[in-house]
KELUM-775310 format. One record per residue (C-alpha): residue in one letter; x, y, z. Coordinates in pm, whole numbers, padded with zeros to 5 digits, always signed. Example, Ala and Ser with C-alpha at 12.3 -4.5 7.8 and 13.67 -1.06 7.14 Angstrom:
// KELUM-775310
A+01230-00450+00780
S+01367-00106+00714
This chain:
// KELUM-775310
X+00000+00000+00000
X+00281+00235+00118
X+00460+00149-00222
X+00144+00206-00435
X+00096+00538-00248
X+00432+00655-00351
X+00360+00565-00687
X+00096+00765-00745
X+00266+01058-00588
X+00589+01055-00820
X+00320+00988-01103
X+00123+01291-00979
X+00422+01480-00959
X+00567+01383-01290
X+00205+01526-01437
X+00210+01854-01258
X+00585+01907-01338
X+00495+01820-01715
X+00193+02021-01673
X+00394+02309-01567
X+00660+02250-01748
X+00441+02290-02079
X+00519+02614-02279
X+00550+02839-02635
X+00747+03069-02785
X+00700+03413-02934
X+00934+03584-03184
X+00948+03829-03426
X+01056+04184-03521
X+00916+04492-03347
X+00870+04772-03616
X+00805+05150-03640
X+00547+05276-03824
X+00823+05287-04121
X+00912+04976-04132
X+01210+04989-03950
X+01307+04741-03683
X+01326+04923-03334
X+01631+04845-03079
X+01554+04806-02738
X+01152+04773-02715
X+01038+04653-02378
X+00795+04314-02375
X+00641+04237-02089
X+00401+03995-01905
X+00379+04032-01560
X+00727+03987-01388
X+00871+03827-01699
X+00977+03958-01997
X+01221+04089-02255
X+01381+04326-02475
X+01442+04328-02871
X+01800+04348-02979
X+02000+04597-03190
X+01807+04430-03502
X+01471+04447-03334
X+01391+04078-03302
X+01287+03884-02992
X+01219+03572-02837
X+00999+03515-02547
X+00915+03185-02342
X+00545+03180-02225
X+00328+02929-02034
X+00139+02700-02298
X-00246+02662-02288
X-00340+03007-02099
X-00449+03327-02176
X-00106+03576-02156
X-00134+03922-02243
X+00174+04091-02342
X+00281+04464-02337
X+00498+04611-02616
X+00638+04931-02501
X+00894+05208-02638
X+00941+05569-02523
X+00780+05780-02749
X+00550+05543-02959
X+00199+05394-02890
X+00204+05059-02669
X+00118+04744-02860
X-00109+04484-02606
X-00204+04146-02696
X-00335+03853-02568
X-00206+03495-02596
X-00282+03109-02595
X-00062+02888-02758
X-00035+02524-02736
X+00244+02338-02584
X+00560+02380-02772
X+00413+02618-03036
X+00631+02864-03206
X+00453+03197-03305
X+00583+03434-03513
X+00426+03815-03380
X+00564+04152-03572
X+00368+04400-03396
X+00418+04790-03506
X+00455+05069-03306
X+00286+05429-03410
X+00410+05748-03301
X+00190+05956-03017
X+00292+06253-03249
X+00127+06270-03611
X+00418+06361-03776
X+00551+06304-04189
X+00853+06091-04190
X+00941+06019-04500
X+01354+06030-04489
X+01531+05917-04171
X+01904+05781-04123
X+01887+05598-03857
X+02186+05563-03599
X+02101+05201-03369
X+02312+05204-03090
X+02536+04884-03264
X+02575+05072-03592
X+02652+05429-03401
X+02937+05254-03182
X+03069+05088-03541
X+03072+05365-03717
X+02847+05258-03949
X+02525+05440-04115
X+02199+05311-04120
X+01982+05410-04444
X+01588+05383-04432
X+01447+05193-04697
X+01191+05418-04773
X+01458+05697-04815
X+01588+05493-05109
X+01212+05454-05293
X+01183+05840-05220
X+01434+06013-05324
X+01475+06105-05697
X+01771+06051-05904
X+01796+05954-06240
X+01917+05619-06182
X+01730+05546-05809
X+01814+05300-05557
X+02057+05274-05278
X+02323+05390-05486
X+02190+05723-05583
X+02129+05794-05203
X+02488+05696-05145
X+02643+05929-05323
X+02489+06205-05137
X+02697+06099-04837
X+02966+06299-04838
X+03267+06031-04849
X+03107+05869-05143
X+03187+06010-05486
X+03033+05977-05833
X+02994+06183-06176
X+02786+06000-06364
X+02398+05984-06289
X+02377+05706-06550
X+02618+05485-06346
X+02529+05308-06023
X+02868+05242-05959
X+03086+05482-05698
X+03413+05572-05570
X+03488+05598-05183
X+03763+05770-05008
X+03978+05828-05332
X+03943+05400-05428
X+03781+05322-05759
X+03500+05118-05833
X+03621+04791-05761
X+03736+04874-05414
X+03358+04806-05257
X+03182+04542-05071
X+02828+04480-05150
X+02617+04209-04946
X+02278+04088-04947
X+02166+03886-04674
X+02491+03815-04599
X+02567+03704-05001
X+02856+03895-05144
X+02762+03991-05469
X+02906+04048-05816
X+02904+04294-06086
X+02957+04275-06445
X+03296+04258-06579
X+03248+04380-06960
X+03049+04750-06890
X+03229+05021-07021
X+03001+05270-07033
X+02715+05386-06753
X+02429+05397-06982
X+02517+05010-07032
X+02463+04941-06675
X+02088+04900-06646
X+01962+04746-06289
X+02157+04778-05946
X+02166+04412-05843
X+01965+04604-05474
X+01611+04568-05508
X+01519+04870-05285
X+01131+04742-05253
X+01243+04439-05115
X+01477+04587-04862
X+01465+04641-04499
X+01773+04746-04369
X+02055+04952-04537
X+02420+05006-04335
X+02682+05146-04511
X+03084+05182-04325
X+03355+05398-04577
X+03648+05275-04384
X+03772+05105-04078
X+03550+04821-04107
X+03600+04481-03893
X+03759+04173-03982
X+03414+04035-04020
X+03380+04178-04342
X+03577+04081-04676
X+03892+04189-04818
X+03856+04504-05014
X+03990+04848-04973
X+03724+05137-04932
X+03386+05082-04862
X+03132+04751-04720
X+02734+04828-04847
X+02501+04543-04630
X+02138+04493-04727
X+01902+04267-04553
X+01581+04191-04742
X+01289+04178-04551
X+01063+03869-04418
X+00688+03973-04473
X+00421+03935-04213
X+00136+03928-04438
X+00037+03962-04776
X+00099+04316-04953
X+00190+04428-05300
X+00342+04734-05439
X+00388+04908-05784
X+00624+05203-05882
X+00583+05298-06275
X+00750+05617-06449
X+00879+05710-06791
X+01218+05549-06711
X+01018+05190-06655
X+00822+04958-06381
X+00911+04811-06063
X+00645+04526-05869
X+00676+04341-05587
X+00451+04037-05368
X+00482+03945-05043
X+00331+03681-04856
X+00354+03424-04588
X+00192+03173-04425
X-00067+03142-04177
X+00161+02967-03895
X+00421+03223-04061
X+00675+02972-04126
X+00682+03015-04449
X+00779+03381-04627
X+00828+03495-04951
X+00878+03827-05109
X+00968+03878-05504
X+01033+04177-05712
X+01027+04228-06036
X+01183+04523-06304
X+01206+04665-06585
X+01370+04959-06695
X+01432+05156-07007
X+01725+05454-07027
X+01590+05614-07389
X+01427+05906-07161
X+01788+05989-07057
X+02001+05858-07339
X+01773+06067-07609
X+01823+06309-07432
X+02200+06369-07485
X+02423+06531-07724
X+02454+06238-07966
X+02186+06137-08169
X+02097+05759-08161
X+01850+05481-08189
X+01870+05312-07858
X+01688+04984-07823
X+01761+04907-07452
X+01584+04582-07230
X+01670+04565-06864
X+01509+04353-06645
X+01512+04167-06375
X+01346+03935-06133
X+01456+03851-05739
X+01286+03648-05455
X+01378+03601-05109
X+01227+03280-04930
X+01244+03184-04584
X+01119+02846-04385
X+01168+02815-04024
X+01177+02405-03992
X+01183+02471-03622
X+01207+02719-03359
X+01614+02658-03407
X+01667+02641-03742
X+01573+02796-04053
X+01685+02813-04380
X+01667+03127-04627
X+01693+03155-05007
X+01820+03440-05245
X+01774+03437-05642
X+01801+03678-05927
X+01764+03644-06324
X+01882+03971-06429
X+01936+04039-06852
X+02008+04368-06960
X+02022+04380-07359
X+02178+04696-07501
X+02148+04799-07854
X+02324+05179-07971
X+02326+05323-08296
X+02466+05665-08306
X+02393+05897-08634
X+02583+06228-08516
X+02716+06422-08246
X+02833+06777-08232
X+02983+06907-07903
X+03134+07291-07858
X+03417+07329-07628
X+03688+07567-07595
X+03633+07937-07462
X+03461+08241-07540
X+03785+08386-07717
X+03840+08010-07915
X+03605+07841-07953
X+03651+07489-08123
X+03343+07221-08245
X+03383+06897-08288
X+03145+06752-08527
X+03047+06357-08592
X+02925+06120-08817
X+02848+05735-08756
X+02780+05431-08955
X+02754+05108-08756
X+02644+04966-08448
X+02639+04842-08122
X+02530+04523-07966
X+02574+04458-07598
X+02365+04172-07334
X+02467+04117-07015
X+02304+03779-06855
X+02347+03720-06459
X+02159+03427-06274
X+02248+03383-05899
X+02070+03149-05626
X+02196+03157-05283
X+02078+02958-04950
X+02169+03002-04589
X+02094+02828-04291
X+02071+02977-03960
X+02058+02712-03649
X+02043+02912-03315
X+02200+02668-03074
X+02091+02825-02781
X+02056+03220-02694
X+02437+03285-02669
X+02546+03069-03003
X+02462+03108-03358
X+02569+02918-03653
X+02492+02990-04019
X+02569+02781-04320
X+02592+03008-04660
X+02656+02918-05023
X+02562+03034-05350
X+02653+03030-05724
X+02663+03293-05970
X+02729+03272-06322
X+02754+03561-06566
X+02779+03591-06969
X+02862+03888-07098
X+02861+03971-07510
X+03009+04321-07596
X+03008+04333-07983
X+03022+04636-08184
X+03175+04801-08523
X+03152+05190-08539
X+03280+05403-08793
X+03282+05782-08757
X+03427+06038-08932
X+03475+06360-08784
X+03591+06726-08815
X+03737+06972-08579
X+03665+07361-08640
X+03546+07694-08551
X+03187+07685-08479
X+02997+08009-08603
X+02916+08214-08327
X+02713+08530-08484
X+02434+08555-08293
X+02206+08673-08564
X+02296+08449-08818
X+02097+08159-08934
X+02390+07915-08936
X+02449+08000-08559
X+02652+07710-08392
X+02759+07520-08749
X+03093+07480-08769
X+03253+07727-09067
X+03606+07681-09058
X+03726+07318-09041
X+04098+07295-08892
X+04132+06892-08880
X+03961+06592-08995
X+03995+06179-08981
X+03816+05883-08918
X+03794+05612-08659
X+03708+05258-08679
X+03644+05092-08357
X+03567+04744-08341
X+03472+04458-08064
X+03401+04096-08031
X+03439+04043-07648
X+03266+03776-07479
X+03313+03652-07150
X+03134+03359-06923
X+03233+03340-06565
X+03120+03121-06301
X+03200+03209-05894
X+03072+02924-05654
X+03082+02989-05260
X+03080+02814-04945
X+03070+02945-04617
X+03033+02915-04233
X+02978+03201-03926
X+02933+03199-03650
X+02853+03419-03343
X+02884+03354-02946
X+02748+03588-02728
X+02818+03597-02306
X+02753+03887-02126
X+02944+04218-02281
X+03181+03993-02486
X+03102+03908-02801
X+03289+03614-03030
X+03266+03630-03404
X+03447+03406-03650
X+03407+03249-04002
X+03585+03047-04259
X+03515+03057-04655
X+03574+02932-04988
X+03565+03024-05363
X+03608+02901-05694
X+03610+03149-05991
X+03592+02967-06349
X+03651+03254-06606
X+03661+03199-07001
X+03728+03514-07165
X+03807+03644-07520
X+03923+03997-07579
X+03911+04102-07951
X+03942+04485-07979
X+04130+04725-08209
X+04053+05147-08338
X+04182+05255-08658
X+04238+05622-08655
X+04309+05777-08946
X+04384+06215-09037
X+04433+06350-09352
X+04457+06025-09546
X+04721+05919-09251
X+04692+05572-09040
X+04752+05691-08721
X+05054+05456-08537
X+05063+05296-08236
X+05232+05548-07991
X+05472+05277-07858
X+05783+05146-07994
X+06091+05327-08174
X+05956+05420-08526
X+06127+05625-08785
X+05917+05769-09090
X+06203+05914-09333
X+05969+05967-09634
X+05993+06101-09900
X+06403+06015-09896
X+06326+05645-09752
X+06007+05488-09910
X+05806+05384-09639
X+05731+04986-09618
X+05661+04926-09235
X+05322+04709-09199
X+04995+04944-09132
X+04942+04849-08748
X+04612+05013-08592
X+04658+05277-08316
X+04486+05005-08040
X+04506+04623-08109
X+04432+04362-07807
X+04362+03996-07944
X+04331+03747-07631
X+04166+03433-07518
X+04188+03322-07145
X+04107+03046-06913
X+04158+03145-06586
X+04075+02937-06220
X+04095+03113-05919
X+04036+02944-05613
X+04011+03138-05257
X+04045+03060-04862
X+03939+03322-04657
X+03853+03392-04287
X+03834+03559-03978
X+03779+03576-03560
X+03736+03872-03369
X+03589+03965-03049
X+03393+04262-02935
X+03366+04376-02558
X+03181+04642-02386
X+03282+04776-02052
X+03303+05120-01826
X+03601+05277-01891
X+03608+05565-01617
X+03295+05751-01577
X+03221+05665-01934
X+03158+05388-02116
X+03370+05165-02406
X+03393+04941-02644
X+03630+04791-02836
X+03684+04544-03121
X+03951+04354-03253
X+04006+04088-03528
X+04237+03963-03847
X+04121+03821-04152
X+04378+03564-04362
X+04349+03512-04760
X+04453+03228-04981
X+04429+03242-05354
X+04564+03049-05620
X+04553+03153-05987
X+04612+02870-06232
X+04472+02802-06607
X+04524+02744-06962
X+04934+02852-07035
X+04894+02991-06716
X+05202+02899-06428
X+04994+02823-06130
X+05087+03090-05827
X+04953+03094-05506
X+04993+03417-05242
X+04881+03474-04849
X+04778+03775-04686
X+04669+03889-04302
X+04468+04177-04191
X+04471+04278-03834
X+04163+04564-03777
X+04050+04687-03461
X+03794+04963-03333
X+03774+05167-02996
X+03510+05356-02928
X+03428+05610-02593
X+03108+05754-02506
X+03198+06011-02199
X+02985+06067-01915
X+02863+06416-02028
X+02574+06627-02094
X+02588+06596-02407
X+02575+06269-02611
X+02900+06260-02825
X+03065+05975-02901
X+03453+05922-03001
X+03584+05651-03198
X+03926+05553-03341
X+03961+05254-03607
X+04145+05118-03840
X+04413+04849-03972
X+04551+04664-04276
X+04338+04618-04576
X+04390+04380-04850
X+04293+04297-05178
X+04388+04072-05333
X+04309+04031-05739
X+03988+03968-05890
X+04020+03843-06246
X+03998+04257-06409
X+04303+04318-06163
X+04535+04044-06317
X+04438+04123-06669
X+04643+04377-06827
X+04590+04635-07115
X+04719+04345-07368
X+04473+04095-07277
X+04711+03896-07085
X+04661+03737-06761
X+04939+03803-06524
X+04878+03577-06187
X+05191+03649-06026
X+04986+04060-05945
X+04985+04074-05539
X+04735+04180-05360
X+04687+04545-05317
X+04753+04695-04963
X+04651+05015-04742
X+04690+05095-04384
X+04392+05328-04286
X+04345+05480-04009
X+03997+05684-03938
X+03923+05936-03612
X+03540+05983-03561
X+03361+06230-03324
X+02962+06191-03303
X+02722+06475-03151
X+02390+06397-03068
X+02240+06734-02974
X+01881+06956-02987
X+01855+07278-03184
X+01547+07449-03268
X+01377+07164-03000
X+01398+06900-03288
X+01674+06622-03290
X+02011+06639-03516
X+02340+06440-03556
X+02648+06593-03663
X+02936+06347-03758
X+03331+06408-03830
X+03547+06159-03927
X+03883+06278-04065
X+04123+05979-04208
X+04464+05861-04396
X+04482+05556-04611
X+04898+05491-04710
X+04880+05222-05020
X+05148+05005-05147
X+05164+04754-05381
X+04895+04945-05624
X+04806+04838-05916
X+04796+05135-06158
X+04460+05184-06371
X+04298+05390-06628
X+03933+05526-06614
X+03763+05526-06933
X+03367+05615-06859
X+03303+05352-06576
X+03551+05100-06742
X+03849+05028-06559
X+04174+04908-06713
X+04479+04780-06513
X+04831+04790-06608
X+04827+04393-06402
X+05161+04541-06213
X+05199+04636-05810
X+05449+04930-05957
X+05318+05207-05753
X+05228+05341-05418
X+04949+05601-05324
X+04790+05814-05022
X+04462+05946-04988
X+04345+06155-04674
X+04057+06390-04613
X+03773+06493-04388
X+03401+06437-04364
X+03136+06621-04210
X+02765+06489-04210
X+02470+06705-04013
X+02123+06559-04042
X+01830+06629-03876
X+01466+06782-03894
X+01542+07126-04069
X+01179+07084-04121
X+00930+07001-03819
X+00849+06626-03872
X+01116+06568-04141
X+01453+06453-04199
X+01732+06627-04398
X+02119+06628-04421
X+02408+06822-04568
X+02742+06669-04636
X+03083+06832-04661
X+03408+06615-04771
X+03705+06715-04821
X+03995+06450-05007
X+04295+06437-05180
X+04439+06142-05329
X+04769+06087-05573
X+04985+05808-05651
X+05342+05744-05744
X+05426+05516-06030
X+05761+05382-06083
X+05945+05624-05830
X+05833+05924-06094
X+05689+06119-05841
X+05339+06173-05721
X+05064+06246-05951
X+04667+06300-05931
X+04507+05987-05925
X+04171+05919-06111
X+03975+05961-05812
X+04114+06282-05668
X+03802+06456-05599
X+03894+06742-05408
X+03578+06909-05252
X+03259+06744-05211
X+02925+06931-05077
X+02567+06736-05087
X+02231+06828-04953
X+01918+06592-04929
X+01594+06822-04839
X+01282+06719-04799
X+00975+06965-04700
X+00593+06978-04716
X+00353+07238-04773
X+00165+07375-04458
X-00142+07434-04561
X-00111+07091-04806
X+00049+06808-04571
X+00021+06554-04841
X+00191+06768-05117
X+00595+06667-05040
X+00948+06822-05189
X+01269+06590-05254
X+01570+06797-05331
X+01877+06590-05395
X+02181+06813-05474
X+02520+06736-05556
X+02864+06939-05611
X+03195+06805-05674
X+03522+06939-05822
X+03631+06812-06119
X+03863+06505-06125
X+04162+06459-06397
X+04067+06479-06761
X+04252+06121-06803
X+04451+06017-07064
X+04492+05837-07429
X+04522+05483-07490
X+04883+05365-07470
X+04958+05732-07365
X+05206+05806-07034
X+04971+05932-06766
X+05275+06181-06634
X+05232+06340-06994
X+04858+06451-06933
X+04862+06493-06589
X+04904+06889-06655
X+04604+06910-06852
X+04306+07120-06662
X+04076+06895-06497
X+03731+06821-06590
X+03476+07078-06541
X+03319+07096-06171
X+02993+06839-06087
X+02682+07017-06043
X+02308+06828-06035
X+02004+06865-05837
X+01709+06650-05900
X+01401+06734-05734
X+01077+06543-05687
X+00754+06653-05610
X+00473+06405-05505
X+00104+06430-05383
X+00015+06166-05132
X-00354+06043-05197
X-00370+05744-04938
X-00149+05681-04685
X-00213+05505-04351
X-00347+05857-04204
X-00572+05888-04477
X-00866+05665-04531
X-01179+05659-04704
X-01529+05515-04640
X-01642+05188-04649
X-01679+05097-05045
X-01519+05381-05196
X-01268+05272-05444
X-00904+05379-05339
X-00947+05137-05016
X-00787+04885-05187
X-00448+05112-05161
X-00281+05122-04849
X-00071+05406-04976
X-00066+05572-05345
X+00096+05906-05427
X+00140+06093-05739
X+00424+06340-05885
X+00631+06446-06128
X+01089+06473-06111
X+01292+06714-06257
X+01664+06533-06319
X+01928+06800-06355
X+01702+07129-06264
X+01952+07397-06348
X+02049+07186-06690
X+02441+07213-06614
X+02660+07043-06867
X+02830+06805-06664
X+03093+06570-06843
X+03211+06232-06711
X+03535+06168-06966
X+03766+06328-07221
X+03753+06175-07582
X+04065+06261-07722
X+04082+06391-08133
X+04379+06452-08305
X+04413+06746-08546
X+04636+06652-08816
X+04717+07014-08928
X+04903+07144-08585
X+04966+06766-08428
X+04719+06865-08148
X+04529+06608-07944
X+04245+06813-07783
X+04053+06684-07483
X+03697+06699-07587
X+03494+06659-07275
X+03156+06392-07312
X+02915+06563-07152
X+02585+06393-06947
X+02219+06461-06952
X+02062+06737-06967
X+01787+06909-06802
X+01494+06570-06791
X+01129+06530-06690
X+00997+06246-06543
X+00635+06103-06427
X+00634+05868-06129
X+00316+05692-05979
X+00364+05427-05676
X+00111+05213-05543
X+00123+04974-05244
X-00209+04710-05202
């Protein structure tokens, strides 16, 4: 009896303890009423509860099969209270969003989280990016109004930071490097930014003294995170410069997710608009989607893919453009026969899995593949004259040229084709105990390139092949008769088949702690690379590199809120396939890895003026480069010399102040300062490519008072102008006397009427319920219609042995229609 008695009391026990025992989880991502994921939210049911990290997610553990109601809370915003009861062991996904107690517009905000402040890094809202105008929109055109981030072509979505070029920057999506095309020469080629900004949640951006964590090139790291829908929504954004769609959706236990966007855009608006006439047949589109399945409340796996094609088809007829000055002027007149055909086919997939071992430790699992076939074909023939343009104002010939001083021809012709194929496999991971932080990874690639290069230009003035500028030649005519071959001014014939394969990785730790009666934090890592070039008639060589980076950063116990931060270490890069090609064609894998030791100082004010909230950041900063790899710039085309024969410096100093100019908005101006030169073969230092000197920016938005829904975006841009360049084959030290391109002036502005927004509704039945939000406008690209010029072509003029510099100017003043929808 005694022994049944105890029995029943360990069973009775066992049932109460499983009884009690039983429970759920909630997670998710706490949200503004922008879409942005808020740090530090407080969740709460009765003593228990939580808070969401520097991300905005958050787990909490509640009893199973009972009512719980649960209190979201935030300073400043609208508390979120639900109720709860879940079944034993269910996982529920809950994204609640937090308004504002304040009606207020908020269209543009940079956010600063607490993680990204202390990192230096800047946070970009996505809905900045869909806002803003630009003539080529996205994340990239909001970029270059930062003011280390440089750019002079609004056809290009490519961009220069800190005096690198455009090869020198990291972009990741969901943790996925990505890749660019190889073969674009010219901006107007370019077509979609792999970004999808309707997809995206989260935006950071870091211009220097980034971590170990991140990869191995020289200036810049751009991170996107696409975002994991809640519910099902829709959105459409259609102009004269093409479409943009997107669906989300997920399931009702929202394990499941899925967002997808698709585009299409077409560049005649702009292209047309310029100074040479064409028939432009252009196709770019695109499609992405972003899946995620949580298989349990551990692990989940996400995937990335995008089909992007971007067909390009130019026929120029003729092209006049007037340089020179007031007291000379000079005309250069053009006239084509051929064509161009261009397509540029990407496909990329990508999965990771995420397996969260326990709240301290997080592994993820990453790979993708990306292939890439590129076709750049193209025979142009244009013969041209250089002379004095008439310049009587009353005469009906006003701007023809009357007096021709030089004429030729030029024959430029293409068969490039390249196929490249990168595969990638990787592994994080990330342990968290108290302030100390553990982050390390380890990560391979294989690059498969096939490649043929088959280029030459025939230039010809007066009835005179123009030679080569290379070699000793001797022309003793008419006392010698003249019987060298007829060689073309350019000629690169090559076919390669290059394999690259790549070890990479990393560890650092992060710590916070009081330091004094402030409060610190520091980070310190070192990232190793391991590449080996080998391939058809190709010596296999195989190079090493370490990069030790730390950060420090000190937030003093004072009134105000400024922060101080000091960063920096040794960057690598080491050669992507461009890099070890030189201007021959030839693939030279014994190139090293380019190097620079940067150092960047950082103060960050957080202060109150006019009772509205603003942010001014300095950062001053000196980057000392060796082993450099010398380059040319021709439009956005880059083309190495394939030789570590020179050494370079680039230092300079940033200012950013944003804040609510307007009541209920947010605006910033940008100041930069940089100078950046190189030294090739001990010659002495000269300007490189880059060197843009002065840099000011302003992003504006405003509202009309007595019309809240009517909305301003003023997106203006000045640079000075960088070096003019040089010829093919020509000794940069020759030109690099030559007056620099003109100065960089644009302002785009965008004006939009919001019909339905969240704050707007309509009654029951009336037709524009089924928009959540749909607004209305028109853009203005380049409002003051300043000539702007991105290159110099260079003509010769047979008669005085002149090259001149003819500048190619950009677009002019544009118009544009934009509607956006969201459902």
């Amino acid at each position: 009896m005694k022994n049944k008695s105890l029995l029943a009391l360990l069973l009775f026990s066992l049932i109460t303890c499983t009884a009690l025992s039983q429970t759920a989880s909630i997670r998710g991502i706490v949200l503004d009423d922008q879409n942005i994921p808020i740090p530090g939210v407080n969740i709460a049911y009765g003593a228990e509860g939580t808070q969401t990290n520097f991300n905005g997610f958050y787990e909490l553990i509640i009893p199973a099969n009972q009512d719980i109601k649960i209190t979201f809370s935030y300073v400043g915003l609208k508390n979120v209270v639900s109720t709860f009861n879940l079944n034993n062991n269910e996982d529920y996904e809950f994204n609640p969003v937090l308004k504002t107690d304040i009606e207020q517009i908020n269209e543009v905000v940079i956010t600063t989280e607490t993680r990204k402040r202390v990192e230096g890094i800047v946070t970009i809202s996505p809905e900045a990016i869909r806002r803003i105008p630009g003539a080529n929109a996205g994340v990239e055109n909001l970029l270059k109004s930062l003011p280390y981030v440089s750019s002079n072509n609004e056809l290009s979505t490519q961009y220069s930071v800190r005096g690198g070029n455009y090869d020198e920057n990291l972009v990741y999506v969901n943790e996925i490097e990505v890749y660019r095309p190889f073969l674009i020469r010219s901006g107007q080629q370019e077509g979609l930014s792999f970004v999808n900004s309707d997809l995206t949640r989260d935006v950071s951006f870091s211009a220097g003294g980034f971590q170990a964590k991140y990869g191995d090139k020289l200036s810049s790291v751009l991170d996107i995170s696409y975002r994991r829908p809640v519910s099902f929504g829709a959105s459409v954004d259609a102009s004269l410069l093409g479409v943009s769609a997107a669906v989300e959706a997920a399931s009702k236990d929202n394990r499941l997710t899925s967002i997808t966007g698709v585009r299409y855009r077409d560049n005649s608006l702009l292209v047309n608009a310029k100074q040479t006439e064409t028939n432009f047949q252009p196709v770019f589109a695109d499609i992405q989607t972003y899946l995620t399945y949580k298989f349990t409340n551990k692990f989940e796996l996400d995937f990335l893919g995008n089909i992007a094609i971007n067909k390009y088809d130019f026929q120029p007829i003729t092209r006049q453009t007037n340089f020179g000055t007031i007291d000379e002027p000079r005309a250069l007149v053009v006239f084509y026969e051929g064509q161009e055909e261009d397509q540029y086919e990407t496909y990329f997939g990508a999965l990771k899995g995420i397996y969260q071992a326990n709240e301290n430790l997080t592994l993820k699992f990453l790979s993708s593949i990306y292939h890439t076939q590129e076709q750049e074909h193209f025979d142009i023939f244009a013969e041209y004259r250089i002379g004095e343009p008439n310049t009587d104002i009353g005469s009906e010939d006003l701007g023809d040229v009357d007096f021709t001083t030089g004429i030729g021809n030029q024959l430029t012709h293409a068969r490039n084709d390249l196929d490249a194929l990168f595969i990638n496999a990787e592994h994080k991971g990330t342990f968290l105990k108290d302030d100390n932080q553990f982050d390390w990874g380890v990560k391979y690639t294989h690059e498969d390139i096939r490649d043929r290069l088959e280029e030459y230009e025939v230039i010809d003035s007066a009835g005179f092949s123009i030679r080569p500028p290379i070699g000793d030649f001797v022309n003793d005519q008419p006392y010698t008769p003249f019987d060298a071959p007829l060689e073309p001014f350019t000629n690169v014939r090559a076919r390669n088949d290059v394999q690259i394969d790549r070890i990479s990785g990393y560890a650092q730790y992060s710590k916070s702690f009081d330091l004094g009666n402030g409060e610190a934090w520091i980070n310190a890592g070192v990232r190793a690379h391991n590449w080996t070039v080998s391939g058809q008639n190709i010596e296999s060589t195989t190079q090493t590199v370490v990069s030790p980076r730390g950060q420090f950063t000190y937030k003093p116990e004072w009134e105000s809120d400024m922060l101080f931060r000091l960063s920096g270490g040794v960057y690598h890069q080491p050669p992507i396939y461009r890099e070890l090609r030189d201007s021959l064609g030839q693939v030279r894998p014994e190139v090293k890895a380019q190097q620079s030791i940067h150092v960047v100082a950082a103060h960050d004010w957080s202060f109150k003026m006019w009772n509205r909230p603003f942010k001014l950041v300095s950062e001053a900063y000196y980057k000392k480069l060796t082993d450099v790899n010398p380059y040319t710039l021709e439009n956005v085309r880059i083309r190495y010399r394939a030789r570590n024969n020179a050494e370079a410096r680039a230092y300079g100093f940033d200012m950013r102040l944003n804040g609510e100019f307007v009541p209920g908005t947010e605006s910033w101006i940008s100041l930069g300062f940089l100078k950046t030169e190189e030294n090739i073969d001990n010659q002495g230092y000269i300007p490189r490519p880059t060197d843009q000197r002065l840099k000011v920016a302003f992003l504006f938005q405003d509202y009309a008072p007595t019309i809240p829904n009517l909305k301003l975006y003023l997106n203006m841009v000045y640079q000075t102008g960088v070096p003019g360049g040089s010829p093919s084959y020509a000794d940069p030290y020759v030109f690099s006397e030559l007056p620099r391109l003109p100065d960089y002036f644009r302002a785009d502005a965008g004006f939009s009427y919001v019909i339905v927004d969240r704050e707007r509704t309509f009654k029951d039945g009336h037709f524009l319920n089924v928009f959540e939000e749909l607004s209305a406008g028109f853009e203005i690209y380049n409002v003051f219609d300043r000539q702007n010029s991105i290159t110099n072509t260079f003509v010769r003029d047979a008669s005085t042995r002149r090259q001149f510099a003819i500048p190619n100017f950009l677009t002019p003043r544009v118009f544009n229609v934009r509607v956006s929808a969201k459902f």
